[in-house]
C-alpha positions as CSV (number, residue, x, y, z in Angstrom):
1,X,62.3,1.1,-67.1
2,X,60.7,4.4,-68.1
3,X,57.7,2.8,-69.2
4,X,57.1,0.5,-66.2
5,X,57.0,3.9,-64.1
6,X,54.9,5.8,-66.2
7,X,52.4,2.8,-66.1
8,X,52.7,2.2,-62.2
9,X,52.1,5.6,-61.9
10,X,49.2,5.6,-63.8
11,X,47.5,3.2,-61.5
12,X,48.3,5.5,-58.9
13,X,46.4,8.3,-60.5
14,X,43.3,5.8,-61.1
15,X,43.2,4.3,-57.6
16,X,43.4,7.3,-56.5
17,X,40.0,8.7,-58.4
18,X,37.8,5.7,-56.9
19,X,37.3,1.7,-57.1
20,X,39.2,0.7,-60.5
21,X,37.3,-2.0,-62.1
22,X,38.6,-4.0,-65.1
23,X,35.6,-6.1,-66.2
24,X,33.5,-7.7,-68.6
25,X,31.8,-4.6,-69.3
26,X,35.5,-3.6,-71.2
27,X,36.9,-5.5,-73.9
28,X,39.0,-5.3,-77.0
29,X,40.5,-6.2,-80.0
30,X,43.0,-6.1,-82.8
31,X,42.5,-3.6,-86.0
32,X,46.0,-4.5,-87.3
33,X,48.7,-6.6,-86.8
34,X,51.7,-4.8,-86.5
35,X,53.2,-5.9,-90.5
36,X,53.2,-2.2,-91.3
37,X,54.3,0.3,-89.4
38,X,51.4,2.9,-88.1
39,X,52.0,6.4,-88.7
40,X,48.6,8.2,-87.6
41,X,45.6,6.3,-86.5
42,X,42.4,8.0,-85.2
43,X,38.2,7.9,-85.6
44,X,35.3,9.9,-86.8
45,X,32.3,10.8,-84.2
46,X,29.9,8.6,-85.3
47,X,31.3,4.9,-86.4
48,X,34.5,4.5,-88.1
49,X,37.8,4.2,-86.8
50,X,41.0,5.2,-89.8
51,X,44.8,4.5,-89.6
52,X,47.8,5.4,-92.2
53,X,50.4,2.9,-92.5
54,X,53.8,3.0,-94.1
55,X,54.9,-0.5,-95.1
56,X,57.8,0.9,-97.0
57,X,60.3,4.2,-96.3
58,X,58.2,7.2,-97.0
59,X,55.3,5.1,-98.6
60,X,51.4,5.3,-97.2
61,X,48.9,3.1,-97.1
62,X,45.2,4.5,-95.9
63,X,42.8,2.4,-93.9
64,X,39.2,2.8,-92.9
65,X,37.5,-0.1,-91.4
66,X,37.5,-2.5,-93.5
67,X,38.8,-0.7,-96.4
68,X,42.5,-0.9,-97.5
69,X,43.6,1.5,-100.0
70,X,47.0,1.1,-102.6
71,X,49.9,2.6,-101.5
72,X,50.9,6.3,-102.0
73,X,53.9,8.2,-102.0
74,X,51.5,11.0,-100.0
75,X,47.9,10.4,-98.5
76,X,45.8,12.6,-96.4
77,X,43.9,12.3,-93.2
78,X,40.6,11.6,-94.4
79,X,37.7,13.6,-94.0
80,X,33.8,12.2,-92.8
81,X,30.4,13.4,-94.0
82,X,28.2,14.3,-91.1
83,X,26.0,11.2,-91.5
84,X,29.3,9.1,-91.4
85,X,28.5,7.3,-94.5
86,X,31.3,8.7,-96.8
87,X,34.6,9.5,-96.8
88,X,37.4,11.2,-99.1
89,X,40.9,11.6,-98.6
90,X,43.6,13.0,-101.2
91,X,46.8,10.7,-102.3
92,X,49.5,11.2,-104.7
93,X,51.9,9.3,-106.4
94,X,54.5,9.8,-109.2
95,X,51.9,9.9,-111.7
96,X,50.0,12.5,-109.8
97,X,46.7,13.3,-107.5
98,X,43.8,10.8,-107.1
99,X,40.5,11.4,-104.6
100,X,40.2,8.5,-102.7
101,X,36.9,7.7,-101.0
102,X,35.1,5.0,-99.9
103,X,34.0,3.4,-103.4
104,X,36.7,4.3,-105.6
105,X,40.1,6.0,-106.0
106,X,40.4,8.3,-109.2
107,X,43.1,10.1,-110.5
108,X,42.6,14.3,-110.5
109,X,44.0,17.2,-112.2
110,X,45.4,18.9,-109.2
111,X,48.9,20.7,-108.6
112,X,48.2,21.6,-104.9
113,X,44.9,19.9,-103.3
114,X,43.9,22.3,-100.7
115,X,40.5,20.8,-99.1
116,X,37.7,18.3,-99.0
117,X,34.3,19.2,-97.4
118,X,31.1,17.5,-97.7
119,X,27.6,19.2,-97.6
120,X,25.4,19.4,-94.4
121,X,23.6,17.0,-95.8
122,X,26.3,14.4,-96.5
123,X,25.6,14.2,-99.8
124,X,27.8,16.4,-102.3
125,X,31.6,16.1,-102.2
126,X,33.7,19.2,-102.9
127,X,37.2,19.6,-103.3
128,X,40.1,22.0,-103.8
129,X,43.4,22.4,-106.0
130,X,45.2,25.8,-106.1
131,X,47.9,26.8,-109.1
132,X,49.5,29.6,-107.7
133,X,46.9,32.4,-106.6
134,X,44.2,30.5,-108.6
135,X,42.0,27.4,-107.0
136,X,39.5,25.2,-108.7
137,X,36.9,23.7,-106.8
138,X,34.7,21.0,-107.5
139,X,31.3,20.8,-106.1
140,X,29.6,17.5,-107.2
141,X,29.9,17.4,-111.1
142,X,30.5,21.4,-111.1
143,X,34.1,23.3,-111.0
144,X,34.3,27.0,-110.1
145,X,37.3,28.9,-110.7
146,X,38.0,31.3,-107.3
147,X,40.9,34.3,-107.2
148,X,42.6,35.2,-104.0
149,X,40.2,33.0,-101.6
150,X,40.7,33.7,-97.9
151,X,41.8,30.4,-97.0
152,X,41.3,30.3,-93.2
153,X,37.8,31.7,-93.5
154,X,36.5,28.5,-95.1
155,X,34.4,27.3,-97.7
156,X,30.7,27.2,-97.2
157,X,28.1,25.0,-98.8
158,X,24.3,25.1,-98.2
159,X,22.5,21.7,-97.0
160,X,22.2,20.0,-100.0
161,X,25.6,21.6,-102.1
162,X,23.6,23.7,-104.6
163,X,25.1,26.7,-103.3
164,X,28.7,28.0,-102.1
165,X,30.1,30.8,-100.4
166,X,33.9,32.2,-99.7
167,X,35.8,35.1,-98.5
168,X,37.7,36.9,-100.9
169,X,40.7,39.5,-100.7
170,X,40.9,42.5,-102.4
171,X,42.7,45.2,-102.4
172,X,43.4,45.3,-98.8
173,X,40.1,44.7,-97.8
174,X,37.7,41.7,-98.1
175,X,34.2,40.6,-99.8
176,X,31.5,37.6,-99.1
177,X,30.8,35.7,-102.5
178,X,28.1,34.1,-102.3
179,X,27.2,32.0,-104.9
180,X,29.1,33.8,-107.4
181,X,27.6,37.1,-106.1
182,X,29.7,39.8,-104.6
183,X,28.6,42.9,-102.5
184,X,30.1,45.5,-100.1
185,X,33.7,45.4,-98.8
186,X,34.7,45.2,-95.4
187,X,37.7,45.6,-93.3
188,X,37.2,42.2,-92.1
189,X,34.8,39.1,-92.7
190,X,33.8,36.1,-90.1
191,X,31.3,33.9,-92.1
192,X,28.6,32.2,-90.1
193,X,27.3,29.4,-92.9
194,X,24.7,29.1,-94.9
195,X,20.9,29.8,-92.8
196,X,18.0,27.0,-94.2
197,X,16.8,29.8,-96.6
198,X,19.5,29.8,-98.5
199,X,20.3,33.5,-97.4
200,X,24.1,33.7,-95.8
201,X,25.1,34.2,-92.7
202,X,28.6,36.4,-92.1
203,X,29.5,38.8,-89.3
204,X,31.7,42.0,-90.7
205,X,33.5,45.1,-89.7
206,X,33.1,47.9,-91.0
207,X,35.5,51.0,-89.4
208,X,35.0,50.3,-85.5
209,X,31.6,48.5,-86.1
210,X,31.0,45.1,-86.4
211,X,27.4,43.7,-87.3
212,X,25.8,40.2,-88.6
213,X,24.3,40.0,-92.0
214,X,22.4,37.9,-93.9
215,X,23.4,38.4,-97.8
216,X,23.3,42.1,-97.6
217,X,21.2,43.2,-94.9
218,X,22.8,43.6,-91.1
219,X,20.0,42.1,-88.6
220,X,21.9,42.8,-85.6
221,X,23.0,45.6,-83.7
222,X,26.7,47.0,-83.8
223,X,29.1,45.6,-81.7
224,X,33.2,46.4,-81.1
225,X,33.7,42.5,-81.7
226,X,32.4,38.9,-82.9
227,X,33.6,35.6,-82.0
228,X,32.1,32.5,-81.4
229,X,30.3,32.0,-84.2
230,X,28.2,28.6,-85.2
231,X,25.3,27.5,-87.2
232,X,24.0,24.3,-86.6
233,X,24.2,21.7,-89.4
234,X,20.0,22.5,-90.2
235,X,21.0,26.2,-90.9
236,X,18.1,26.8,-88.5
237,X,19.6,28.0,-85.4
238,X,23.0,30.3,-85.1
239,X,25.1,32.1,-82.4
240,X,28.1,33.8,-81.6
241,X,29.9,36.0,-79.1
242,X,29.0,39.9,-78.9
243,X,31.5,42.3,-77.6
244,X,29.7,45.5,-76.6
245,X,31.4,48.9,-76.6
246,X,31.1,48.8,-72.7
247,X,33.8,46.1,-72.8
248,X,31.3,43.6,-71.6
249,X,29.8,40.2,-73.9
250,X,27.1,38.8,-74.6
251,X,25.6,35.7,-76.0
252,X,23.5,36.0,-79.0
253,X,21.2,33.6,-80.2
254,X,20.0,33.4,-84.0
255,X,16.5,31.7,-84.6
256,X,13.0,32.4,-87.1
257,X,11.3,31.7,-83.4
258,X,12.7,35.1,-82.6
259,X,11.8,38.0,-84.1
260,X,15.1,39.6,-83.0
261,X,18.3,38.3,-82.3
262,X,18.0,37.0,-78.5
263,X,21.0,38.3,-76.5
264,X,21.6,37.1,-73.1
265,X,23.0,39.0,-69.8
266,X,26.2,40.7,-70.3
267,X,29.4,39.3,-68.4
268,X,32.7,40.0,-68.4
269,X,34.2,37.6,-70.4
270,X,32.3,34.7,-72.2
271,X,33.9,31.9,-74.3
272,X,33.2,28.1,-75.2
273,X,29.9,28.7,-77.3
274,X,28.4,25.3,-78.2
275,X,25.2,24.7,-79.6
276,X,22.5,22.2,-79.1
277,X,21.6,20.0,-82.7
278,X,18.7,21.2,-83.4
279,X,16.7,23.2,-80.8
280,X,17.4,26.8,-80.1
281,X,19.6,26.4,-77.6
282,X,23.3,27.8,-77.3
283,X,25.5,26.9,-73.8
284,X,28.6,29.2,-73.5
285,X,31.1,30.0,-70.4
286,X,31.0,33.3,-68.7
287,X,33.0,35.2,-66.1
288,X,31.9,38.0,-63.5
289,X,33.9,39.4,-61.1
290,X,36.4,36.7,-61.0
291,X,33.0,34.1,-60.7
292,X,33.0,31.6,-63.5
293,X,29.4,30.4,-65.1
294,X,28.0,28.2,-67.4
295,X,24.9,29.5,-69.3
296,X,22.3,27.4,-71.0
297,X,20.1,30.5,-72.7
298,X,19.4,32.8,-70.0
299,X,19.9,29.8,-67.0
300,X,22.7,30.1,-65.1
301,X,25.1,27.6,-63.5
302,X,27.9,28.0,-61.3
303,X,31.1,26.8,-62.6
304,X,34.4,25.6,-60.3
305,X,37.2,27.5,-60.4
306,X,38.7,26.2,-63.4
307,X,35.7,25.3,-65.7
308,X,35.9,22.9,-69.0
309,X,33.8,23.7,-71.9
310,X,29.9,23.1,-72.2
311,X,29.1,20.1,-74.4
312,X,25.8,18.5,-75.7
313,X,25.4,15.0,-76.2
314,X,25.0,14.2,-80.1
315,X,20.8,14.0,-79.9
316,X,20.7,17.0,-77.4
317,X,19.2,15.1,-74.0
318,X,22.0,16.7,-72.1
319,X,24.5,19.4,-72.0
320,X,27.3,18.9,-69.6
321,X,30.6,20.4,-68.7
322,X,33.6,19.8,-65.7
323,X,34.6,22.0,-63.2
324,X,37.1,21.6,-60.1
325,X,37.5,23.6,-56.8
326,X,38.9,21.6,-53.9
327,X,37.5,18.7,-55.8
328,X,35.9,18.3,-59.3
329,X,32.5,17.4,-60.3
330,X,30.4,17.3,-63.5
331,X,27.4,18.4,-63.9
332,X,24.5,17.0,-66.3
333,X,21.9,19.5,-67.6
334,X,21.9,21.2,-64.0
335,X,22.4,18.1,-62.0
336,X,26.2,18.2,-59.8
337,X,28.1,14.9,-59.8
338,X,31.2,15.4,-57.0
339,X,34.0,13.5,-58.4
340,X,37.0,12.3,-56.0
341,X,40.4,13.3,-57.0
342,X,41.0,15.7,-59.5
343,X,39.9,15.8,-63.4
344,X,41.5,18.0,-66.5
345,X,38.8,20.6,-67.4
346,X,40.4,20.7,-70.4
347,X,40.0,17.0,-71.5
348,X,37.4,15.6,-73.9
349,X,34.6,14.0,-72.0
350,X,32.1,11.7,-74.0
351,X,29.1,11.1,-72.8
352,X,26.2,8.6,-73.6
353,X,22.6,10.7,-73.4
354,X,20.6,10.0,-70.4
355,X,23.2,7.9,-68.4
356,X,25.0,8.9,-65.2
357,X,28.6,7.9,-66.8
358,X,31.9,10.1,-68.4
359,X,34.4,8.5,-70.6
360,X,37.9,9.8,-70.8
361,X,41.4,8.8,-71.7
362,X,44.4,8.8,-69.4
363,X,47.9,8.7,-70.7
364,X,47.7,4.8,-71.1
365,X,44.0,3.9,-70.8
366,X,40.3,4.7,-71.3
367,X,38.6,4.9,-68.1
368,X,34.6,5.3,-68.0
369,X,32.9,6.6,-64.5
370,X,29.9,6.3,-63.3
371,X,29.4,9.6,-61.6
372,X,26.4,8.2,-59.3
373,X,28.4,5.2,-58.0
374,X,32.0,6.8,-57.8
375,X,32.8,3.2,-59.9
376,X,35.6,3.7,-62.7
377,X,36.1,1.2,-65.3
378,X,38.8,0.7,-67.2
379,X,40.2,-1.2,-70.7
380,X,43.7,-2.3,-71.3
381,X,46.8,0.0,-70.9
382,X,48.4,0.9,-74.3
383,X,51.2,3.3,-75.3
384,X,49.1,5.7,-77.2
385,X,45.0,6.3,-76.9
386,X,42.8,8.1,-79.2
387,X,40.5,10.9,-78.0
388,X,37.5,8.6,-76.8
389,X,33.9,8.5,-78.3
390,X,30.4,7.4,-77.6
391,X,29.3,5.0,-80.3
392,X,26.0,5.9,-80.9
393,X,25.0,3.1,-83.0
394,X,26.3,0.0,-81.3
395,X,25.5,2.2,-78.0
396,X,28.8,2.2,-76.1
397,X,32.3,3.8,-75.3
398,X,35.1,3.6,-77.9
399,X,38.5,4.1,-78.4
400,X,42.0,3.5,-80.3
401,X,45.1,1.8,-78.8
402,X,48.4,1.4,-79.8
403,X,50.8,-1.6,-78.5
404,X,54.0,-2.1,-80.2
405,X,53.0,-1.2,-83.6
406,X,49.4,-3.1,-83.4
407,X,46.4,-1.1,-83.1
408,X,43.2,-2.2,-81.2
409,X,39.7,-1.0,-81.0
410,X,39.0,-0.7,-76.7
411,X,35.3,-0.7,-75.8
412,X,33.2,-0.4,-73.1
413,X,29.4,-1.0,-72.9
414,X,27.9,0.3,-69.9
């Protein structure tokens, strides 16, 4: 009974956003058949599409497209390279560790595995096992022995893996090794990631002063904070979040066009830095006097009242964000789409480049609009949905459904 109201509502809540189509532009089928019980499912943002299955009590089984591993008494979420041509996940059994990945599984001396990380470039693998306070990582066909790593700062590689870089604690205080190298200490450490140089990229505080550096040498002014900080997977363009002493922020852009840091307008609040692949080109939220903003660079767009985060597509045609007043709209690289009905801000919005069309999940559905027509189109209703992607290389809308313990791939080419 539950169930039949939460889906009878939900076609409430789509009727109510425009004309709900259900069409032959939406189709989809079944992954797996419900013989083993599903216990996580989800997808890359590229291609593949992965689910862990237990077909006995507190046993796993790891799947990734075609690929069925053994079964585990433990096995990780796996991790995708950037290109979306590898994978790696951890499993264990009585025996031990083993590093699974896409053309092998092999067992690993390991007492606590910690991470896996590929290389910008997709190429190296590295990985992580910690014994007590001491970690190993292997980078490729190379080990390095780390002491006292800051774990939630990260572990850095350079585009093609020949280079690493990690914070470390000591003493109360912290360090940037890069590449074996260590330098000055600072009160705190927010690495940036590795520039196309090779140099590395770190904002630090030092006393009340915080500054970005590359290796050793500050190339910004001081600021009284950082945040926001990314590097695009090139190492050619960089940005982040500067506080000023003022109390206001401002967004700071990183590029060799530039022979200084170019720093935007100064609001009072800005948040939600994203930045374009591979141009130098950062899109951040900002607030002023209770007015909310989206900037691209210097250009300035209004945002609603409530405003979702700025987004590019994955080749950079379009940058694109929600924002609702009275009513929501989207807007596309400048251009506002009025939307009927009421959207979260907060939700993930995929977007194909150069089309007029949103895709989204409901509680029970995927649901694509076109923002020109007002038409929605929708796939089946399931009992659980996957955050939606756009499928650049078969050039359409997917998702992940579950229904009754079988899992099917929903898709809709627009």
């Amino acid at each position: 009974m539950k169930k039949f109201v939460l889906i009878f509502f939900s076609l409430i809540i789509f009727l109510s956003f425009g004309n709900l189509r259900a069409d032959d532009k939406c189709y989809d089928f079944q992954l797996l058949g419900g013989g083993e019980r599903i216990a996580n499912f989800g997808m890359d943002t590229t291609s593949h599409w992965w689910a862990i299955t237990s077909p006995f009590d507190q046993r796993y089984r790891l799947y990734v497209d075609s690929i069925r591993t053994e079964v585990y008494d433990y096995i990780s979420i796996p991790v995708f390279s950037a290109d979306g041509n590898r994978w790696a996940s951890f499993g264990a059994t009585i025996t031990g560790w083993w590093m699974i990945d896409e053309t092998e599984s092999a067992s690993i001396l390991c007492e606590q595995p910690v991470f896996i990380k590929y290389s910008p470039n997709s190429k190296v693998l590295a990985y992580s096992c910690r014994s007590g306070q001491r970690e190993t990582i292997t980078i490729g066909n190379r080990e390095i022995r780390v002491h006292k790593r800051h774990e939630a700062s990260g572990f850095y590689m350079n585009y093609d893996g020949s280079k690493y870089a990690y914070v470390r604690e000591q003493s109360g205080s912290y360090v940037m090794n890069i590449n074996g190298d260590e330098g000055t200490l600072f009160d705190r450490i927010l690495p940036i990631g590795y520039w196309h140089d090779g140099t590395f990229l770190y904002a630090a505080l030092n006393g009340v002063n915080w500054e970005v550096y590359r290796d050793r040498d500050a190339i910004t002014q001081t600021y009284s904070g950082i945040s926001n900080v990314r590097i695009n997977l090139k190492g050619d363009v960089a940005a982040f979040v500067g506080r000023h002493f003022s109390g206001q922020s401002s967004g700071v852009l990183i590029n060799d066009e530039y022979y200084e840091p170019l720093e935007g307008e100064y609001y009072d609040g800005i948040w939600g830095m994203s930045l374009h692949p591979y141009l130098p080109i950062m899109a951040y939220n900002a607030n002023r006097d209770l007015a909310q903003f989206v900037l691209m660079n210097n250009t300035e767009y209004f945002g609603g009242e409530f405003t979702g985060e700025p987004l590019f597509t994955h080749d950079g045609e379009d940058m694109y964000f929600i924002g609702c007043n009275a009513h929501c709209f989207c807007n596309i690289s400048g251009q506002k789409f009025k939307i009927e009905g009421m959207l979260s801000y907060k939700e993930h919005y995929a977007m194909k480049p150069g089309s007029e069309t949103i895709c989204y999940r409901t509680s029970s559905s995927m649901v694509v609009r076109d923002l020109f027509s007002g038409e929605l189109t929708a796939g089946r209703m399931v009992d659980a949905i996957s955050t939606p992607r756009y499928n650049r290389k078969l050039d359409c809308y997917e998702t992940l459904g579950l229904i009754r313990n079988r899992l099917y791939m929903l898709v809709c080419k627009i």
